[in-house]
N, C-alpha and C positions, 0 to 999 in steps of 0.2 A: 504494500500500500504506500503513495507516495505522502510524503505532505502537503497539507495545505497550507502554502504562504503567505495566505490570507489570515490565518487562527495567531499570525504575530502581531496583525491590525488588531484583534483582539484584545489580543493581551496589551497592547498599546494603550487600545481605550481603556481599561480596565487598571493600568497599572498610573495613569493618567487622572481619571476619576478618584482613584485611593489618594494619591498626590493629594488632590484638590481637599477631600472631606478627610483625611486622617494625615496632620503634616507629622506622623512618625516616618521617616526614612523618604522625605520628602525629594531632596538631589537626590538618592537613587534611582528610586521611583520613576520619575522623570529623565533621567540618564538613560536609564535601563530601557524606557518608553522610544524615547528617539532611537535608540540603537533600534528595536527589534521594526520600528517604521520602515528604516533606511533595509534593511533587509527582507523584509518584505516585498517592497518595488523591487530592490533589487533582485531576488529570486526571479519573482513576477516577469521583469521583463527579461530575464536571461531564458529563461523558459518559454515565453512569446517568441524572444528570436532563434532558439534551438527547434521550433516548431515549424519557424520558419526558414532553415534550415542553416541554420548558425551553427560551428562548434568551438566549443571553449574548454580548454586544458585548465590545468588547477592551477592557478600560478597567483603570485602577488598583485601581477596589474588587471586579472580579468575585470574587477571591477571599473576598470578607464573603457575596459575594450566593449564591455555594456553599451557603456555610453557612447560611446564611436560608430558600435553596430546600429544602435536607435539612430544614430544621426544621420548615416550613412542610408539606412531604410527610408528615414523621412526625408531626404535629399530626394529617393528615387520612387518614391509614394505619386500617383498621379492623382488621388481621389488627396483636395490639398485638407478635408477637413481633416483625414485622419493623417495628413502629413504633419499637419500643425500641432496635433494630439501626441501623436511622436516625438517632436520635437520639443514640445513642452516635457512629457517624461522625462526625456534625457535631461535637460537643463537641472526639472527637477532632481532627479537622481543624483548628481553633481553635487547641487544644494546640500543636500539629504548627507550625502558622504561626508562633507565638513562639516555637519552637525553631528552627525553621528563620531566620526572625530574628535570632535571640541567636546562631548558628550562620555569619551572612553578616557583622554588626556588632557582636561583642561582643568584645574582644580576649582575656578570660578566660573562657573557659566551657568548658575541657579536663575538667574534672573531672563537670559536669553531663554534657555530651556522652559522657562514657566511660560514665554510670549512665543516662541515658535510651537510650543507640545499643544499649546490651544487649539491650533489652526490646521497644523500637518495631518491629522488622523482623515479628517472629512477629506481634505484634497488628495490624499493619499487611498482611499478606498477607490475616488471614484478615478485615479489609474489604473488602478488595479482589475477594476471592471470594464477599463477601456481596452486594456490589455488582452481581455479574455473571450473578448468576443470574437476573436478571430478560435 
């Protein structure tokens, strides 16, 4: 059975939600939130473009080469909504990476985290569903 890289958007909201109404372990909570976002898309669309016949070796930069493939698809995408759709992922994924980043190695970043973990979950599903409709 494979996973669903969807059940990390889950745990996002939920880990998200606890942040907000129980501030015990409040910077984790929230760290640990963005991290599992950023992995999510990321999955998500490494699996959209292995579908579409993409392959990716295990390596340190797959996650640049994600973003490259998404770009490089939405470069060559003729239908422009979903080129634009494309293109936004990637950007976002990028995003997502440095926060998830700043989020593994930053010792301050309670207050970023509390203003991006607001807003990432909702925009972050609905890639994830843009993703899958192929």
């Amino acid at each position: 059975m494979t996973f669903d890289w969807k059940e990390y958007l889950t745990l996002a909201k939920e880990l998200k939600d606890d942040a907000i109404t129980n501030k015990n372990l409040i910077n984790a909570r929230l760290r640990t939130s963005i991290s599992r976002i950023y992995y999510s898309v990321f999955h998500i669309s490494k699996d959209y473009l292995t579908l579409n016949g993409e392959r990716f070796k295990q390596s340190a930069d797959v996650h640049i080469k994600v973003c490259n493939k998404l770009d490089k698809l939405a470069i060559n995408e003729t239908d422009k909504i979903k080129q634009k759709q494309l293109s936004k992922i990637s950007s976002y994924l990028e995003i997502l990476r440095i926060l998830r980043n700043n989020a593994d190695y930053d010792d301050d970043i309670l207050n970023n985290a509390i203003k991006y973990n607001v807003t990432l979950h909702p925009f972050s599903l609905n890639l994830s569903e843009t993703l899958q409709l192929n």
